[in-house]
C-alpha positions in Angstrom: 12.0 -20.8 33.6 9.7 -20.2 30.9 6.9 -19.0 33.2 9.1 -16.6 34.4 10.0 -15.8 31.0 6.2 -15.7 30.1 6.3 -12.1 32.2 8.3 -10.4 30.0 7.8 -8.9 26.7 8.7 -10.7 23.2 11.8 -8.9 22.9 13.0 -8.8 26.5 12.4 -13.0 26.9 14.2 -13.4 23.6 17.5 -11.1 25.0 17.3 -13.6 28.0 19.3 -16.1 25.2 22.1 -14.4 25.4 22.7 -15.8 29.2 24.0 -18.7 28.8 23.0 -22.1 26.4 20.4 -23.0 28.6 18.5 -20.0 27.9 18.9 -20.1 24.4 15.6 -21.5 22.5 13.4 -21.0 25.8 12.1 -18.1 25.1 10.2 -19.7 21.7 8.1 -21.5 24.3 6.4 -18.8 26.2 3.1 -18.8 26.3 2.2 -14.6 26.2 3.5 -12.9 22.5 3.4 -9.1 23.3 4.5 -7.3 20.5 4.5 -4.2 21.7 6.3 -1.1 19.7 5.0 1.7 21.9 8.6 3.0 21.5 9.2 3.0 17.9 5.5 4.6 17.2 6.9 8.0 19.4 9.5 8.2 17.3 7.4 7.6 13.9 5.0 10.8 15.1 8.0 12.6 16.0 9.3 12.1 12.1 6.0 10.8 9.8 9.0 10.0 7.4 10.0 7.0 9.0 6.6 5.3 9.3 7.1 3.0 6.2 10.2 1.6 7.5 9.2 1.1 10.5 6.1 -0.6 10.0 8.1 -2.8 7.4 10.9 -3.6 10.7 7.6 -4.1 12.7 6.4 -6.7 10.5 9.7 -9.0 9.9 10.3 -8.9 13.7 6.5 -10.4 14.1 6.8 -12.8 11.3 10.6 -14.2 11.9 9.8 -14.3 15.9 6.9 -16.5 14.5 8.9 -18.7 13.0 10.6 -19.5 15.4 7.9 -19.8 18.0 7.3 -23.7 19.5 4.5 -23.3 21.9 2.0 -25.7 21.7 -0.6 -22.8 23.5 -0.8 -19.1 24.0 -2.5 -17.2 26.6 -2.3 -13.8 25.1 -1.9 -12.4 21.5 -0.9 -9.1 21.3 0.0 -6.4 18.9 0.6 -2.8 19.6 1.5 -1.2 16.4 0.3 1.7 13.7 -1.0 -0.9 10.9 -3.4 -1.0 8.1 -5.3 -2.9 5.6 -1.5 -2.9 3.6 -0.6 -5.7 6.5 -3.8 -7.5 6.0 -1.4 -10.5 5.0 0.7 -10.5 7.7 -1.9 -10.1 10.4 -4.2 -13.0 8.9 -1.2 -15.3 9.0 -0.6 -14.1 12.7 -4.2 -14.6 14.0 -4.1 -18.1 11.8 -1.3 -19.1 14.4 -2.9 -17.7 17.3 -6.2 -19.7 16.9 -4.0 -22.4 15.8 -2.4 -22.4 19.3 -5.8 -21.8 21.5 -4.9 -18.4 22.3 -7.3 -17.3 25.6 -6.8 -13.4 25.0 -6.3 -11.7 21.7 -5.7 -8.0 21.3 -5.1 -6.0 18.0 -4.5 -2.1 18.8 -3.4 -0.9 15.3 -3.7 2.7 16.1 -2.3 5.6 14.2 0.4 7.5 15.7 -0.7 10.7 17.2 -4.2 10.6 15.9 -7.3 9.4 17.3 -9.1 8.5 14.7 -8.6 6.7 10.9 -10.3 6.7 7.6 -12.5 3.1 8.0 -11.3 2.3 4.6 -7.6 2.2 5.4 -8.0 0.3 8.5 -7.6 -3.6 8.3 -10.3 -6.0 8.1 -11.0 -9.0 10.7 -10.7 -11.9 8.4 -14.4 -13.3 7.6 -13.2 -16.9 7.6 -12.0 -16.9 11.0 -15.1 -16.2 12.3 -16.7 -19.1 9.6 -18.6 -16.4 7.4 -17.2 -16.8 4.7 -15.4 -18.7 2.1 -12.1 -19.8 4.0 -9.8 -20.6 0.6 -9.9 -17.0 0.1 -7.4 -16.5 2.8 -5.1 -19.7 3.0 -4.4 -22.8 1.3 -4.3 -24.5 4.2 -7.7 -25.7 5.2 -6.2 -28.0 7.8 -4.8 -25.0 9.5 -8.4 -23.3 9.1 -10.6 -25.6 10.4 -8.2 -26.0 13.5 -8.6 -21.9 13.7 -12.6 -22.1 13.5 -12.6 -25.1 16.2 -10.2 -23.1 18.6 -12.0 -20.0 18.3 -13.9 -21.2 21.6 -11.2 -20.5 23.6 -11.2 -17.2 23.1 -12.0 -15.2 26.4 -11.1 -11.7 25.7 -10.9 -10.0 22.1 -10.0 -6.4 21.8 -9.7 -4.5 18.1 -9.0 -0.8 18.2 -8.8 0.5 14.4 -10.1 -2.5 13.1 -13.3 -3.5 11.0 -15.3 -6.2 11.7 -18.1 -7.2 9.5 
Protein backbone atom coordinates (compact mmCIF):
# COMPACT_ATOMS: atom_id res chain seq x y z
CA UNK A 1 0.00 0.00 0.00
CA UNK A 2 2.57 2.40 0.47
CA UNK A 3 4.04 1.93 -3.02
CA UNK A 4 0.89 2.77 -4.30
CA UNK A 5 0.74 5.56 -2.14
CA UNK A 6 4.40 6.52 -3.19
CA UNK A 7 2.41 7.72 -6.68
CA UNK A 8 0.70 10.34 -5.32
CA UNK A 9 1.50 13.69 -4.13
CA UNK A 10 2.32 14.67 -0.38
CA UNK A 11 -1.01 15.96 0.21
CA UNK A 12 -3.14 13.51 -1.85
CA UNK A 13 -1.28 10.15 0.14
CA UNK A 14 -1.79 12.00 3.45
CA UNK A 15 -5.95 12.52 2.59
CA UNK A 16 -5.72 8.65 1.94
CA UNK A 17 -5.91 8.59 6.15
CA UNK A 18 -9.03 9.47 6.28
CA UNK A 19 -10.15 5.83 4.72
CA UNK A 20 -10.18 3.88 7.30
CA UNK A 21 -7.41 3.06 10.45
CA UNK A 22 -5.40 1.18 8.39
CA UNK A 23 -4.59 3.97 6.23
CA UNK A 24 -3.89 6.22 8.82
CA UNK A 25 0.06 6.70 9.54
CA UNK A 26 0.95 4.99 6.02
CA UNK A 27 1.34 7.74 4.23
CA UNK A 28 4.48 8.97 6.66
CA UNK A 29 6.30 6.07 4.94
CA UNK A 30 6.33 6.83 1.39
CA UNK A 31 9.26 7.04 -0.09
CA UNK A 32 8.64 10.30 -2.93
CA UNK A 33 7.91 13.91 -0.89
CA UNK A 34 6.43 16.14 -3.68
CA UNK A 35 5.60 19.30 -2.32
CA UNK A 36 4.17 20.74 -4.94
CA UNK A 37 2.08 24.24 -4.64
CA UNK A 38 1.67 24.87 -8.29
CA UNK A 39 -1.95 25.84 -7.25
CA UNK A 40 -1.42 28.19 -4.53
CA UNK A 41 1.50 30.15 -6.57
CA UNK A 42 -1.57 31.07 -9.48
CA UNK A 43 -3.34 32.43 -7.06
CA UNK A 44 -0.28 34.45 -5.28
CA UNK A 45 0.31 36.17 -9.06
CA UNK A 46 -3.23 36.62 -9.38
CA UNK A 47 -3.11 38.88 -5.87
CA UNK A 48 0.95 39.65 -4.96
CA UNK A 49 -0.78 40.53 -1.59
CA UNK A 50 -1.11 37.18 -0.42
CA UNK A 51 2.51 36.00 -1.18
CA UNK A 52 3.68 36.31 2.52
CA UNK A 53 1.04 34.24 3.81
CA UNK A 54 1.33 31.90 1.64
CA UNK A 55 4.81 31.22 1.59
CA UNK A 56 4.53 31.20 5.58
CA UNK A 57 1.30 28.15 4.98
CA UNK A 58 3.88 26.68 2.52
CA UNK A 59 6.51 26.37 5.02
CA UNK A 60 4.52 24.87 8.23
CA UNK A 61 2.83 22.33 5.81
CA UNK A 62 6.67 21.22 4.71
CA UNK A 63 8.07 21.29 8.15
CA UNK A 64 4.97 19.61 10.22
CA UNK A 65 4.59 16.91 7.20
CA UNK A 66 8.35 16.44 8.20
CA UNK A 67 7.70 15.77 11.42
CA UNK A 68 5.83 13.38 10.96
CA UNK A 69 7.65 11.56 8.18
CA UNK A 70 9.10 7.76 9.28
CA UNK A 71 10.80 6.63 6.06
CA UNK A 72 13.95 5.20 6.49
CA UNK A 73 14.75 6.30 2.53
CA UNK A 74 13.49 8.72 -0.10
CA UNK A 75 13.64 8.43 -3.67
CA UNK A 76 12.70 11.93 -4.57
CA UNK A 77 12.80 15.36 -2.84
CA UNK A 78 10.83 17.82 -4.15
CA UNK A 79 9.85 21.35 -3.72
CA UNK A 80 7.79 23.44 -6.07
CA UNK A 81 7.33 26.81 -4.42
CA UNK A 82 8.13 30.77 -4.84
CA UNK A 83 10.97 30.90 -1.97
CA UNK A 84 13.89 32.89 -1.09
CA UNK A 85 17.02 33.33 0.95
CA UNK A 86 14.17 34.43 3.91
CA UNK A 87 13.50 30.27 4.04
CA UNK A 88 17.15 29.59 4.05
CA UNK A 89 16.34 27.91 7.47
CA UNK A 90 13.69 25.92 6.59
CA UNK A 91 15.15 24.57 3.39
CA UNK A 92 18.66 23.67 5.11
CA UNK A 93 16.73 21.65 7.72
CA UNK A 94 14.69 19.97 4.75
CA UNK A 95 17.79 19.06 2.57
CA UNK A 96 19.52 17.93 6.21
CA UNK A 97 16.58 15.27 6.20
CA UNK A 98 16.72 14.42 2.68
CA UNK A 99 20.52 13.49 2.67
CA UNK A 100 19.80 12.09 5.94
CA UNK A 101 17.37 9.61 4.33
CA UNK A 102 19.60 8.78 1.01
CA UNK A 103 17.44 10.71 -1.16
CA UNK A 104 18.29 9.41 -5.09
CA UNK A 105 16.63 12.58 -6.75
CA UNK A 106 16.51 16.06 -5.37
CA UNK A 107 14.80 19.02 -6.99
CA UNK A 108 14.49 22.66 -5.60
CA UNK A 109 12.37 24.98 -8.17
CA UNK A 110 11.88 28.07 -5.98
CA UNK A 111 10.68 30.19 -8.76
CA UNK A 112 8.94 33.54 -8.57
CA UNK A 113 5.48 33.71 -9.55
CA UNK A 114 4.92 35.09 -12.92
CA UNK A 115 8.50 36.15 -13.53
CA UNK A 116 11.21 34.56 -15.16
CA UNK A 117 13.89 35.77 -13.59
CA UNK A 118 15.16 36.98 -9.77
CA UNK A 119 17.60 39.39 -8.28
CA UNK A 120 20.66 36.67 -7.35
CA UNK A 121 20.89 38.29 -4.08
CA UNK A 122 17.38 37.33 -2.97
CA UNK A 123 17.51 33.92 -4.14
CA UNK A 124 18.54 31.17 -1.53
CA UNK A 125 21.82 29.74 -1.18
CA UNK A 126 22.81 25.87 -1.41
CA UNK A 127 24.23 25.30 1.95
CA UNK A 128 28.26 25.02 1.68
CA UNK A 129 28.39 22.32 4.28
CA UNK A 130 26.40 19.91 2.56
CA UNK A 131 28.57 19.82 -0.18
CA UNK A 132 31.71 19.63 2.71
CA UNK A 133 33.14 23.25 1.74
CA UNK A 134 32.82 24.66 4.50
CA UNK A 135 32.52 24.97 8.15
CA UNK A 136 29.44 22.51 8.94
CA UNK A 137 28.56 24.13 12.73
CA UNK A 138 27.53 27.08 10.92
CA UNK A 139 24.37 25.42 9.91
CA UNK A 140 23.40 22.84 12.65
CA UNK A 141 24.38 21.66 15.96
CA UNK A 142 24.01 18.43 14.95
CA UNK A 143 27.23 17.12 13.48
CA UNK A 144 25.95 13.58 13.81
CA UNK A 145 23.21 14.46 11.44
CA UNK A 146 25.89 16.24 9.15
CA UNK A 147 28.29 13.83 8.65
CA UNK A 148 25.43 11.29 7.84
CA UNK A 149 24.32 14.18 5.17
CA UNK A 150 28.06 14.51 3.65
CA UNK A 151 28.31 10.44 3.51
CA UNK A 152 24.80 10.12 1.84
CA UNK A 153 25.43 12.70 -0.64
CA UNK A 154 26.65 9.76 -3.02
CA UNK A 155 23.45 8.75 -3.58
CA UNK A 156 22.43 11.41 -5.21
CA UNK A 157 21.48 10.70 -8.93
CA UNK A 158 19.73 13.72 -10.13
CA UNK A 159 19.96 17.38 -8.61
CA UNK A 160 17.95 20.20 -10.11
CA UNK A 161 18.07 24.03 -8.54
CA UNK A 162 16.10 26.59 -10.53
CA UNK A 163 16.51 30.11 -8.54
CA UNK A 164 19.11 28.93 -6.56
CA UNK A 165 22.86 29.86 -5.86
CA UNK A 166 25.44 27.56 -5.68
CA UNK A 167 28.88 28.47 -4.79
Amino acid sequence: MVYILSFFTVKEAADTSLLSRRWLNLWTYIDHLDFDATKYLDQVAMQPKLQKGHMNKYLTWVNSTLQKFKGQRLDQFRVYYDLNKFAQHHIDKWLELAFSKKVQRLELDLLRCGLFTRNFDSCYTFPECLLGLEDSSLYSNNLQILSLVKQNFKSLNVLLLKFANVT
